[in-house]
KESEVEX-210453 format. One record per residue (C-alpha): residue in three letters; residue number from 1; x, y, z. Coordinates in Angstrom, 3 decimals. Example, Ala and Ser with C-alpha at 12.3 -4.5 7.8 and 13.67 -1.06 7.14 Angstrom:
PT   residu   num       east      north         up
PT      Ala     1     12.300     -4.500      7.800
PT      Ser     2     13.670     -1.060      7.140
//
This chain:
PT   residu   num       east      north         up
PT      Unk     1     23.441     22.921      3.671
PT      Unk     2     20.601     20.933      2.386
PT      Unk     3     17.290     19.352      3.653
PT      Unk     4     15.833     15.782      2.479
PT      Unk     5     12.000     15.026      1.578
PT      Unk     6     10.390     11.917      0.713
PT      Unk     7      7.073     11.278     -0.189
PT      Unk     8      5.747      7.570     -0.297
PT      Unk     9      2.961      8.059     -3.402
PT      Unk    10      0.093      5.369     -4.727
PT      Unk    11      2.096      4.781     -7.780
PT      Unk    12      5.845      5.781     -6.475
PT      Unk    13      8.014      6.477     -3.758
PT      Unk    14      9.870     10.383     -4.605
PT      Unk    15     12.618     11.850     -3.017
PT      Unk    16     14.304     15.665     -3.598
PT      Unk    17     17.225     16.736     -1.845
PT      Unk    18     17.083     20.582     -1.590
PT      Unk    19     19.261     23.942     -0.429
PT      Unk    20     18.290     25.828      2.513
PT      Unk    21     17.438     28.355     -0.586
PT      Unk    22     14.770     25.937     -2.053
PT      Unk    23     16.898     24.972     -4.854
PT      Unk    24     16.153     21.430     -6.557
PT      Unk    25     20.003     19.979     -5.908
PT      Unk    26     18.635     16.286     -6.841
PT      Unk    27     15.297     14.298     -7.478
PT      Unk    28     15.063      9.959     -7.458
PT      Unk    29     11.808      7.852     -8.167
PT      Unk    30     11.085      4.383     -6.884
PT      Unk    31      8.047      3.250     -8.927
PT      Unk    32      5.635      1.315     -7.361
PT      Unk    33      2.548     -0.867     -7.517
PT      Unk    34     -0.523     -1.256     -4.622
PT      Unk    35     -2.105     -5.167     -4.183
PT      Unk    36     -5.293     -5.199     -5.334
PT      Unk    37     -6.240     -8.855     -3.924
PT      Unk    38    -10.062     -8.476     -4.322
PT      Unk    39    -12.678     -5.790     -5.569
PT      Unk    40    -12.551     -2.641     -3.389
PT      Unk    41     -9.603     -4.292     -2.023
PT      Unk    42     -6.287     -1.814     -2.121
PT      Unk    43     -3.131     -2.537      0.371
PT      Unk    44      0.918     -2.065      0.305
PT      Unk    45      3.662     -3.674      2.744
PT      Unk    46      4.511     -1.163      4.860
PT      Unk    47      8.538     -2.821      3.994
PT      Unk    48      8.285     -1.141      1.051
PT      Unk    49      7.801      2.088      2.118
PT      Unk    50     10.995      1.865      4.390
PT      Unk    51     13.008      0.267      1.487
PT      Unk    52     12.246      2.691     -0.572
PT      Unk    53     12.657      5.645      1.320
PT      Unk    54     16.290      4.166      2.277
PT      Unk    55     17.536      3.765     -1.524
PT      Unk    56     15.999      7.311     -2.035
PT      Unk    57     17.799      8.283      0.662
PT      Unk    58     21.688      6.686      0.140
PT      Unk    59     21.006      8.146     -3.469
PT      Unk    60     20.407     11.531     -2.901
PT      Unk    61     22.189     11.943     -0.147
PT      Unk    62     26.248     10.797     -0.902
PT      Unk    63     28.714     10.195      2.174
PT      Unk    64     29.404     13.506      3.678
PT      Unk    65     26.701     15.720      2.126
PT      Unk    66     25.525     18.497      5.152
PT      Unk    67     22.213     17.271      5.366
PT      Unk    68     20.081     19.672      8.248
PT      Unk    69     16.871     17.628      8.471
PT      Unk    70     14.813     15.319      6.854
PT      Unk    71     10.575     15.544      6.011
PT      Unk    72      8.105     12.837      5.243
PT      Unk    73      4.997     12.937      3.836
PT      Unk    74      2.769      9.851      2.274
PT      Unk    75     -0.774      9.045      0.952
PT      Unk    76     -3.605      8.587      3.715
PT      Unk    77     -5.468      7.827      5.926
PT      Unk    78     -3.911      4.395      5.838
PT      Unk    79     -4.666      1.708      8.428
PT      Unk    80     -1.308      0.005      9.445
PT      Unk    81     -1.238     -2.148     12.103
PT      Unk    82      1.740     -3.297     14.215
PT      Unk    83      2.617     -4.764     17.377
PT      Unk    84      3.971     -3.670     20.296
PT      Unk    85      7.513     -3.827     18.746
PT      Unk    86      6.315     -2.004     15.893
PT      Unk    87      6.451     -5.088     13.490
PT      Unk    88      3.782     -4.823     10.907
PT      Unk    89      1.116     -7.465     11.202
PT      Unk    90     -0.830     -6.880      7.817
PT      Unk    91     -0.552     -5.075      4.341
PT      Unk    92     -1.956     -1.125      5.205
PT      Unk    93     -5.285     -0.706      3.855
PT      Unk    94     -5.022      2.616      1.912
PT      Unk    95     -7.372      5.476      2.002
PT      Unk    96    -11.087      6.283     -0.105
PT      Unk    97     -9.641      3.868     -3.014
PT      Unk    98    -10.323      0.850     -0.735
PT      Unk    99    -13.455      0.434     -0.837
PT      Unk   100    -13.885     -3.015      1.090
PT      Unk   101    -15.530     -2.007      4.583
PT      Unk   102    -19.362     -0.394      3.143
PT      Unk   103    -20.621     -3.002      5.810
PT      Unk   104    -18.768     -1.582      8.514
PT      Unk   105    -19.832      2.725      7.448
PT      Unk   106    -23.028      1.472      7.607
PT      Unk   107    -23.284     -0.567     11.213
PT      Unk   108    -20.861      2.349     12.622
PT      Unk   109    -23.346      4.887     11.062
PT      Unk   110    -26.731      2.784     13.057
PT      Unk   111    -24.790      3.198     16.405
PT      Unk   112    -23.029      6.441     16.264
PT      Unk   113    -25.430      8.736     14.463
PT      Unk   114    -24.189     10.586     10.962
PT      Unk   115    -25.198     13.895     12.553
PT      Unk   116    -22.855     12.886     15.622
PT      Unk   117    -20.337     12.088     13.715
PT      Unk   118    -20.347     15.133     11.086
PT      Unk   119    -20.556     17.007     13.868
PT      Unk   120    -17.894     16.071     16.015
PT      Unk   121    -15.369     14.654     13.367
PT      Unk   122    -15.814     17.526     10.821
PT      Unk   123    -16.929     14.556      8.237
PT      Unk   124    -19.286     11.597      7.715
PT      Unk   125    -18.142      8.113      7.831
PT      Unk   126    -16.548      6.977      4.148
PT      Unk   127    -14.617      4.875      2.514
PT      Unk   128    -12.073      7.549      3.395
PT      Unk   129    -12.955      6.816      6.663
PT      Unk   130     -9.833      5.257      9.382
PT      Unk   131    -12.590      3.644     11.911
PT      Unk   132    -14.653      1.216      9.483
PT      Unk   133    -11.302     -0.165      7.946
PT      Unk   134    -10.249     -1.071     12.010
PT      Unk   135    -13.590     -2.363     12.225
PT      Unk   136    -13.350     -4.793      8.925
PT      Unk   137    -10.132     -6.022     10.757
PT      Unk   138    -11.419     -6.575     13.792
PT      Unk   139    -14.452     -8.783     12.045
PT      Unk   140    -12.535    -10.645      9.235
PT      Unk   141     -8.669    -11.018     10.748
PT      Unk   142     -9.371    -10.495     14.502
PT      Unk   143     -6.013    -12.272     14.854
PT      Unk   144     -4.204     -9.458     13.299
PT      Unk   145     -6.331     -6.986     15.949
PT      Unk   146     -5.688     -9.271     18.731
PT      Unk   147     -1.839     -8.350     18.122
PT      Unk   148     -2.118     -4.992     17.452
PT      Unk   149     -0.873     -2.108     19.266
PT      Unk   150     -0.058      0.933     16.665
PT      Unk   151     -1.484      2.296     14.269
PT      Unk   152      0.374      3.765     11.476
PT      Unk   153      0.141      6.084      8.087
PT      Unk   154      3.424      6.027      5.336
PT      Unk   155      4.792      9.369      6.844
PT      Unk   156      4.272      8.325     10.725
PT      Unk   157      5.807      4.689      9.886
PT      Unk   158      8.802      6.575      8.193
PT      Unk   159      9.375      8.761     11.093
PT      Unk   160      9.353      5.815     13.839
PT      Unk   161     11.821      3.591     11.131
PT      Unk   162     13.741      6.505     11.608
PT      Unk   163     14.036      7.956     14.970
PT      Unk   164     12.213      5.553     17.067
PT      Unk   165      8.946      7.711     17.802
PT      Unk   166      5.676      7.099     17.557
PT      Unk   167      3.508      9.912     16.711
PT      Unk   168      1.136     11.101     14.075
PT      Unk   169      0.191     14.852     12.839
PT      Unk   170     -3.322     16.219     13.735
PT      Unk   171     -4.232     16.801     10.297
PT      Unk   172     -3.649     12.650      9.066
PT      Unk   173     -5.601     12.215     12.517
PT      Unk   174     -8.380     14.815     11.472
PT      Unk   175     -9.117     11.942      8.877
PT      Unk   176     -9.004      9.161     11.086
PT      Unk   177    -12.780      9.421     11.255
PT      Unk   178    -14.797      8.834     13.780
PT      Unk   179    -11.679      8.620     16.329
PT      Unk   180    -10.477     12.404     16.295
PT      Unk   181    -12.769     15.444     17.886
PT      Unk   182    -11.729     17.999     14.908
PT      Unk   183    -13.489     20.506     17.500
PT      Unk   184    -10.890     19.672     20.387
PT      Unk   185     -8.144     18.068     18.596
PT      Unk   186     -7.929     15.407     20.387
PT      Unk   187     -7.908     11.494     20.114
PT      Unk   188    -12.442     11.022     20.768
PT      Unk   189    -11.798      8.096     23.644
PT      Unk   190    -15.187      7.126     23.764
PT      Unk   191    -15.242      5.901     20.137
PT      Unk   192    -11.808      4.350     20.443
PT      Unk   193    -12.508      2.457     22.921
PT      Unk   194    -15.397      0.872     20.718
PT      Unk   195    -13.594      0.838     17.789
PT      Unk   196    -10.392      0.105     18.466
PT      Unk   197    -10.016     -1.139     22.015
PT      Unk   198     -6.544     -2.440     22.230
PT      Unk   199     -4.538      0.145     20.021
PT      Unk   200     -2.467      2.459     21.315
PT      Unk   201     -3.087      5.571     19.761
PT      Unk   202      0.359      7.571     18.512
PT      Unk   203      0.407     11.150     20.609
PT      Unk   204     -0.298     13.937     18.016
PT      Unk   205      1.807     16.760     16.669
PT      Unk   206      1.448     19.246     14.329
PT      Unk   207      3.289     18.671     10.670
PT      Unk   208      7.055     20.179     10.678
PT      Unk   209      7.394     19.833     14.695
PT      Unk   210     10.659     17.689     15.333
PT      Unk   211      9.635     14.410     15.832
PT      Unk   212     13.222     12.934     16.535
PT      Unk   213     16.445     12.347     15.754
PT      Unk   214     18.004      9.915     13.221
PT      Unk   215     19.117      6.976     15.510
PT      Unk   216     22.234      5.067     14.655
PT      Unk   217     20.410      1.843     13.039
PT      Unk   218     18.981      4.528     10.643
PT      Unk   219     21.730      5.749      9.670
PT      Unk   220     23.693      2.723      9.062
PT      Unk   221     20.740      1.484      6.657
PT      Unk   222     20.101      5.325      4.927
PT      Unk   223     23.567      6.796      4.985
PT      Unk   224     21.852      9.927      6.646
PT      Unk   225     23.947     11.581      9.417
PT      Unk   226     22.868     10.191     13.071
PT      Unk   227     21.384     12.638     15.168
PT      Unk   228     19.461     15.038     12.588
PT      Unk   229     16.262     16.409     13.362
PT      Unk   230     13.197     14.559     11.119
PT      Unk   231      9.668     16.395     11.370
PT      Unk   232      6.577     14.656     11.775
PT      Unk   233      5.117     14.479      8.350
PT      Unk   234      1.083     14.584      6.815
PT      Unk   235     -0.475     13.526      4.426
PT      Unk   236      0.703     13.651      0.812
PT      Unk   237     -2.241     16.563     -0.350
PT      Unk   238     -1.694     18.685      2.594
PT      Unk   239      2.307     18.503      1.628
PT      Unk   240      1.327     19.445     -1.729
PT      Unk   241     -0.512     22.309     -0.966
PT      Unk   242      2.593     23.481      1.323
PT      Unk   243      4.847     23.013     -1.399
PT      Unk   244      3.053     25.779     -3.992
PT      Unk   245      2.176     28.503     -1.439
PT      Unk   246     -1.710     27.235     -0.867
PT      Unk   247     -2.139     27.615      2.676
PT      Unk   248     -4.044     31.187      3.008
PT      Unk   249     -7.535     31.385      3.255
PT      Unk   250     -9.086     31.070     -0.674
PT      Unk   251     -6.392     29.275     -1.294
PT      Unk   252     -7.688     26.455     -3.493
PT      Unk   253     -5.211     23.442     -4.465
PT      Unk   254     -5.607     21.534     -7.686
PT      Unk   255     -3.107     18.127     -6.621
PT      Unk   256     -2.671     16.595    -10.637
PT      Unk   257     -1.679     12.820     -9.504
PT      Unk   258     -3.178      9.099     -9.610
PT      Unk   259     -6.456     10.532     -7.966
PT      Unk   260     -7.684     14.694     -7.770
PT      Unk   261     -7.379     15.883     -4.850
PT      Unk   262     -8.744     19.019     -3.374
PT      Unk   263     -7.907     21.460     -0.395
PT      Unk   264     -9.356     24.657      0.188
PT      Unk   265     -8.278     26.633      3.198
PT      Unk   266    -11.049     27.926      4.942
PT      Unk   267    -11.699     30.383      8.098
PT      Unk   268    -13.798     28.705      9.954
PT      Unk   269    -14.824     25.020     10.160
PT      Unk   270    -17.514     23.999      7.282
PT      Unk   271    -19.710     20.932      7.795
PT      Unk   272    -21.219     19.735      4.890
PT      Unk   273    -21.503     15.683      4.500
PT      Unk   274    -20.645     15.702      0.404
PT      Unk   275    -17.021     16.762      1.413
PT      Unk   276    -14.244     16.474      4.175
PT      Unk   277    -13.707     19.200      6.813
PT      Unk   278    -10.403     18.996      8.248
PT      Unk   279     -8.015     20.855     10.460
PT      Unk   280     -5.031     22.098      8.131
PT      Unk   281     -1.863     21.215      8.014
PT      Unk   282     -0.415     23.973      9.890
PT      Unk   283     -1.260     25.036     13.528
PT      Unk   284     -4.884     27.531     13.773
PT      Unk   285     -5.851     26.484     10.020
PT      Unk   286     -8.830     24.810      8.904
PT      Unk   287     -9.462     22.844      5.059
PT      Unk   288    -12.491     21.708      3.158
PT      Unk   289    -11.472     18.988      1.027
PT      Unk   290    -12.600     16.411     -1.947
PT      Unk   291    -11.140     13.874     -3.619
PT      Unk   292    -11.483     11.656     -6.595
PT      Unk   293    -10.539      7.982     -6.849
PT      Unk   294     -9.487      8.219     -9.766
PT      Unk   295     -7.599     11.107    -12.194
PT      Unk   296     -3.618      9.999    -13.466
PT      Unk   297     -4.905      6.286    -12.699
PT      Unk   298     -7.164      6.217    -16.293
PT      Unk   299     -4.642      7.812    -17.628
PT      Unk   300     -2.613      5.452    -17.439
PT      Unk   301     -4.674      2.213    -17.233
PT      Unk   302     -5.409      4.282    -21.079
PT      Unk   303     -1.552      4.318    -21.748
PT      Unk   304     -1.684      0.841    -20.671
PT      Unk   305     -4.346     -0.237    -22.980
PT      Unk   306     -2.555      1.117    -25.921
PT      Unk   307      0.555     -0.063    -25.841
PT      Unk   308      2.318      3.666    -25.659
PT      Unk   309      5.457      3.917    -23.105
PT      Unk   310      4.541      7.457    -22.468
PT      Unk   311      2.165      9.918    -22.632
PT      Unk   312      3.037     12.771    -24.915
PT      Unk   313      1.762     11.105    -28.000
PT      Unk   314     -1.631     10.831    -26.146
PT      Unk   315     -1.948     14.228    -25.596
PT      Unk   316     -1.130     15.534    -28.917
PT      Unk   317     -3.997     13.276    -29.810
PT      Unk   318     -6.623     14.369    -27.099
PT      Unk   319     -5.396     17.848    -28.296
PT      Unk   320     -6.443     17.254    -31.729
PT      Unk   321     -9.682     15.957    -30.763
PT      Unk   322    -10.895     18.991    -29.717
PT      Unk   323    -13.260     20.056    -27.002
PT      Unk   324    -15.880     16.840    -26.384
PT      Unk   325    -14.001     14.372    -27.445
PT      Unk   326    -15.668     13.731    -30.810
PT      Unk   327    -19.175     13.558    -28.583
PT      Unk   328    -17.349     10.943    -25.898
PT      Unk   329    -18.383     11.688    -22.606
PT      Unk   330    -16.573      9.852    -19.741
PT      Unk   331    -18.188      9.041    -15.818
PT      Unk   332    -14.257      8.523    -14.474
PT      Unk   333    -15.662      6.242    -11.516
PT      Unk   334    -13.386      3.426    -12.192
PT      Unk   335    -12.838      2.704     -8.460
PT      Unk   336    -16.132      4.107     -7.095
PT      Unk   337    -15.951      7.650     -6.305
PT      Unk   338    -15.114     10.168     -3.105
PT      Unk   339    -16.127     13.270     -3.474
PT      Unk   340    -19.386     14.324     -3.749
PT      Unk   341    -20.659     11.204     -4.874
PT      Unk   342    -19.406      9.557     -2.039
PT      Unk   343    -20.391      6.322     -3.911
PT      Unk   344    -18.123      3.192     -3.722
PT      Unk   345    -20.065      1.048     -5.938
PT      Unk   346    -20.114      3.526     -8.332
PT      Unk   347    -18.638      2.533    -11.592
PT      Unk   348    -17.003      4.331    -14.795
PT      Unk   349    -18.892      4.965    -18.076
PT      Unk   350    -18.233      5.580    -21.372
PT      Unk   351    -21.314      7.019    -23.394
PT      Unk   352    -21.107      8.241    -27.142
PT      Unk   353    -19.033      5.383    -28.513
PT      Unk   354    -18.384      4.580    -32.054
PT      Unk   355    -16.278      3.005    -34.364
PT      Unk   356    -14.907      6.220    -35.583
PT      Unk   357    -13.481      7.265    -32.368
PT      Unk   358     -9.944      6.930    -31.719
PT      Unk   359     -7.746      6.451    -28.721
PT      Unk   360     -6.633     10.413    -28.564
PT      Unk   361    -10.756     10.892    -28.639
PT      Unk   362    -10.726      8.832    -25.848
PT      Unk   363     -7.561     10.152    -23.743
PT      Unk   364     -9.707     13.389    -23.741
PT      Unk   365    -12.945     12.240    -23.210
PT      Unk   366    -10.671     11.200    -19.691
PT      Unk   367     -8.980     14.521    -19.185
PT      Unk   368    -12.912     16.314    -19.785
PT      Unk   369    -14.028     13.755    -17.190
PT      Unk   370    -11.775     14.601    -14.367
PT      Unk   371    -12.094     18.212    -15.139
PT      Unk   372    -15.890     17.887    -14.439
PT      Unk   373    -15.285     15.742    -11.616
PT      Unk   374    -13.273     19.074    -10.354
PT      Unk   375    -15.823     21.177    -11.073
PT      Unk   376    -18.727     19.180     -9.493
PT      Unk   377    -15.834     19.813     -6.271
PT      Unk   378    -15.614     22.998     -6.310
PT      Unk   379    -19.506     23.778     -6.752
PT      Unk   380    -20.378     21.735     -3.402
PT      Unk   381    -17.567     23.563     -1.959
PT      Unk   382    -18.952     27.186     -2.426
PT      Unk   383    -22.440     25.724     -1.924
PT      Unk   384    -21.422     24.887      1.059
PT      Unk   385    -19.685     28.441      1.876
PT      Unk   386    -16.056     28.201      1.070
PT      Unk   387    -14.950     31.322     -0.529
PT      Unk   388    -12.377     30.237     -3.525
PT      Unk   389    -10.085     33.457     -4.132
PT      Unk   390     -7.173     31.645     -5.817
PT      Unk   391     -6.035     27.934     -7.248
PT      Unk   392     -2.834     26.368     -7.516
PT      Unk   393     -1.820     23.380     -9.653
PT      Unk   394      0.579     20.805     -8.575
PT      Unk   395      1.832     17.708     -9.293
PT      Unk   396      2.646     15.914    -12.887
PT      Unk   397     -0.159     16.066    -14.603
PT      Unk   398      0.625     20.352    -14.675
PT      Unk   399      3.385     19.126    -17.147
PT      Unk   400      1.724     18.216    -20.271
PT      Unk   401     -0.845     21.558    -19.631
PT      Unk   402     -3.244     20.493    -21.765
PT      Unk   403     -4.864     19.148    -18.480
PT      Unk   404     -4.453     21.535    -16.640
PT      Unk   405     -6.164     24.277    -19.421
PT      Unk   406     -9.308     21.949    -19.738
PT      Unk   407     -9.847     21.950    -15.830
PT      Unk   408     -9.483     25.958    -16.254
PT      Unk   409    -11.790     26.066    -19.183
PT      Unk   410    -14.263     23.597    -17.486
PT      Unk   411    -13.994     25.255    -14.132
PT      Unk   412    -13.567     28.766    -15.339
PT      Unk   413    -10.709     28.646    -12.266
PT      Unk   414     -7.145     30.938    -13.394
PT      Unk   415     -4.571     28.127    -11.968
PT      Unk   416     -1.235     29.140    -10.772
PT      Unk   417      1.744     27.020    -12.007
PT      Unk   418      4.544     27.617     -9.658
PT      Unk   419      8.217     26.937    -10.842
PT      Unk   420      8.527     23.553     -9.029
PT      Unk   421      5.802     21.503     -9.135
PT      Unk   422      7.039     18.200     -7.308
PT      Unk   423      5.024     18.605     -4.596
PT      Unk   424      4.573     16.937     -1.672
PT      Unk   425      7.704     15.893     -1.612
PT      Unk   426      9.147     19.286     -1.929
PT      Unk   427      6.740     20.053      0.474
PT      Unk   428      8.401     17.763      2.884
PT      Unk   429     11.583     19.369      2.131
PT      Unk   430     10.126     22.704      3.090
PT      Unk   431      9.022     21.558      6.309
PT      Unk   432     12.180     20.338      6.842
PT      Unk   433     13.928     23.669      6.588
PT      Unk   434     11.306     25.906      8.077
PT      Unk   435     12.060     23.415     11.344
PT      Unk   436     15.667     24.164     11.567
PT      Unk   437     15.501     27.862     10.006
PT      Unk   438     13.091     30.331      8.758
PT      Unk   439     11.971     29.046      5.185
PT      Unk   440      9.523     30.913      3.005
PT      Unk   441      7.378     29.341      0.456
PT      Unk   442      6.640     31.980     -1.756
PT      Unk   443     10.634     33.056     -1.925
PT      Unk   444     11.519     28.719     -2.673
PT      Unk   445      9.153     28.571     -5.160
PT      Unk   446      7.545     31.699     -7.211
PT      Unk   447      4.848     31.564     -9.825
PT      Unk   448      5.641     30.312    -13.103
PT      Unk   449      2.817     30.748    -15.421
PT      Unk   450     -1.174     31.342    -15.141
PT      Unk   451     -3.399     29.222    -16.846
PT      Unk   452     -6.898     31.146    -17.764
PT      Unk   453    -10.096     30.178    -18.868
PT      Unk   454    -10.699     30.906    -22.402
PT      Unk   455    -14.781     31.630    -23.295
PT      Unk   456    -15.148     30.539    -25.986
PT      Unk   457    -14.610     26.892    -25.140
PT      Unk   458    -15.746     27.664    -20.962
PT      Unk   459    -19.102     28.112    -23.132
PT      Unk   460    -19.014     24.644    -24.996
PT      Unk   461    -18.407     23.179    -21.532
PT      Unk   462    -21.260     24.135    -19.851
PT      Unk   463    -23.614     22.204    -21.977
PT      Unk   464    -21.268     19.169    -21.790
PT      Unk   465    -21.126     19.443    -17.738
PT      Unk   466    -24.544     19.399    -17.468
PT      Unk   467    -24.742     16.177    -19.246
PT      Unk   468    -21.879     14.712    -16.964
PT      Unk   469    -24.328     15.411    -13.985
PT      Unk   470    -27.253     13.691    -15.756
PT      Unk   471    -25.202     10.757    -16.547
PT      Unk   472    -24.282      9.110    -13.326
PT      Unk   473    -27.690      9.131    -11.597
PT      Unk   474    -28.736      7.795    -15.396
PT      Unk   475    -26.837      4.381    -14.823
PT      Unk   476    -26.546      3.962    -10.949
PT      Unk   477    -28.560      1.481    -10.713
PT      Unk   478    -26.715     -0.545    -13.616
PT      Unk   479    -23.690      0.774    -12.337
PT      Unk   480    -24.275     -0.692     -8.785
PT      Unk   481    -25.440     -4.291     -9.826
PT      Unk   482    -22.553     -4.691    -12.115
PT      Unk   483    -20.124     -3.517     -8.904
PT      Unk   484    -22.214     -6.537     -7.066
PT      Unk   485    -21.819     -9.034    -10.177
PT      Unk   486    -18.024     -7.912     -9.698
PT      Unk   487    -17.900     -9.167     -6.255
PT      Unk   488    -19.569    -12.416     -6.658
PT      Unk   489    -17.623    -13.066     -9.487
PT      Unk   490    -14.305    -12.610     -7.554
PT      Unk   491    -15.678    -14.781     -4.930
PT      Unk   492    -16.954    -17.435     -6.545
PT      Unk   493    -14.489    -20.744     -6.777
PT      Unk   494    -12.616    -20.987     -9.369
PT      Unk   495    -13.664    -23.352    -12.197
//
């Protein structure tokens, strides 16, 4: 018997059909791109979420395979609106990375109160934020909100393509800020109704509850049985952190993708407005979370640049370079930032240049950057009282390990590497299975490896991290006029 998972990424679609056992039977891709119509401006078609998760799907799943369930799991918060018949009326706005509705934080902010919000939502108003991206609807395409109805995330839209239901987890509405109560968990009507009048808000489960049942249109467009049970999904981080084991209090996730992300299970709920307190992914647990904007995404805009189909030759060269970069020192703010910056106009800096430095110099001056970016993270997490006890990597970027040692030698974090790191789609999977059985993580998917610190080069960081914090509040200001030139620019009529 086997269960399906499918996670609906930034940069792909993945799917991995799995044994009751957690063995890896088969694993597809569906690369993707997002629209990026304007600065700060980040959508996808919700179509191509379904499409993709059907090829996945008659792929890894041939005629007559005993499939038991099915799990979802996507990027978020998204904002995708639909009508009452579930059609969707405009490309989802996708989470932090979207960075178009500052206007909207800050007029929300004026009438609700930061303190009100942090202290009923668990976090401040961001470009994370679900409310200010309904808001920039309602103000620029009030048609579209006119219409709507539902609101829906990749993993929610997945679930109602395939059984019919409409619901969303608590933990993807935890970050639907400032329309959840993170204290009662529970839809917050009174800023609903000022926000988002006319929407019918999905009723909320908890991740790996049974959602529904594969209805018979499904079926004849995925080639999954009719009638098995699909669980209501999360968000992709919180299905990554399932996936290696990282759901115990300490339990700090390293998520290796496009962007960083970060999840620490906590024991009680932390408030602290440089980072995200949400309720966890599974029933009675609470996270403290950050994010980057961007990670994998230089990476490969990097790749890009140079002309190299993949990255292996890049990191022998970043190996080579040796710790700094050659003196290169990297701000990795190429799409503002989250976490703690909190900062959508900032922008990404290279400092040190020369003519002698080459492109593996500057493939790790990126790989430093988002290590520091990790480490700035973790800091405002204990400041803030989170006890870290133990991290686990996940996601590509633990393949090529140089990565992943810099971020320990930065950090001075031991990572755990478990044997599969696919993440949240495996995740999914295992959500899958623990719904129709009894499935344990830790018995799925055991530790691999341990990647420590070494001192010697956790030393040479330490001077180098200090002038990573100097170095943003050193060009904000020229960072922030450039991010307006960048607008006006894109605005202006074309000549």
């Amino acid at each position: 018997m086997t269960v399906l998972g499918v996670d609906i990424g930034t940069s792909s679609s993945k799917g991995v059909l799995v044994g009751t056992d957690g063995t890896v039977l088969g694993t597809a891709v569906r690369p993707h791109a997002v629209s990026r119509p304007r600065p700060g401006h980040v959508e996808m078609d919700a179509a191509v979420w379904w499409d993709e998760f059907a090829s996945l799907a008659r792929e890894l799943v041939p005629p007559g395979t005993a499939v038991e369930a099915v799990g979802v799991s996507g990027m978020g918060p998204c904002v995708a609106l639909a009508d009452e018949n579930d059609a969707p009326l405009h490309p989802a706005i996708l989470y932090g990375v979207d960075t178009r509705a500052t206007a909207q934080i800050a007029r929300l902010d004026a009438e609700l109160g930061p303190d009100a919000v942090l202290q009923r939502c668990g976090s401040l108003l961001s470009t994370q934020a679900v409310g200010p991206k309904i808001a920039w609807l309602a103000e620029h395409r009030p048609d579209i909100t006119a219409r709507a109805r539902r609101l829906y995330m990749p993993s929610s839209y997945l679930v109602n393509r395939l059984t019919g239901a409409y619901v969303l987890d608590h933990h993807s509405a935890s970050q639907s800020v400032p329309l959840y109560d993170s204290t009662t968990q529970e839809w917050y009507r009174p800023w609903v109704r000022r926000i988002a009048p006319d929407l019918e808000l999905p009723p909320l489960r908890w991740p790996g509850e049974i959602a529904g049942r594969v209805t018979a249109d499904a079926a004849a467009v995925t080639g999954l049985p009719v009638g098995i049970p699909v669980v209501t999904g999360t968000i992709d981080a919180w299905s990554e952190a399932l996936s290696v084991g990282a759901q115990h209090t300490g339990d700090l996730m390293l998520m290796y993708g496009s962007t960083m992300f970060l999840i620490n299970t906590v024991a009680e709920r932390l408030l602290v407005p440089q980072l995200w307190s949400t309720v966890g992914a599974l029933p009675g647990t609470r996270s403290l979370a950050g994010g980057m904007a961007t990670s994998g995404v230089i990476n490969d805009w990097l790749r890009e640049l140079f002309g190299v189909s993949g990255h292996d030759a890049l990191l022998a060269e970043a190996e080579a370079s040796g710790v700094g970069a050659k003196g290169l020192l990297m701000l990795p703010y190429f799409a503002g930032e989250r976490t703690p910056v909190a900062d959508p106009d900032a922008r990404g800096v290279i400092a040190g240049l020369t003519v002698e430095h080459t492109r593996g110099d500057l493939y790790r001056a990126a790989l430093e950057a988002t290590a520091f970016g990790v480490r700035h993270n973790v800091e405002a997490m204990r400041a803030a009282g989170a006890d870290i006890r133990r991290a686990v990597a996940v996601g590509g970027g633990t393949q090529g390990r140089l990565w992943t040692r810099i971020v320990s030698d930065v950090t001075g974090l031991e990572q755990e590497i478990r044997t599969v790191t696919l993440g949240a789609s495996y995740g999914a999977a295992f959500l899958a299975a623990d719904a129709v059985g009894d499935a344990d993580i830790d018995s799925w998917n055991p530790v691999r490896e341990r990647v420590l610190p070494e001192p010697r080069r956790q030393s040479r960081y330490d001077g180098l991290y200090d002038l990573y914090l100097r170095l943003y509040p050193a060009t904000r200001d020229i960072g922030h006029a450039l991010a307006r030139h960048q607008r006006a620019t894109a605005e202006a009529p074309q000549r």
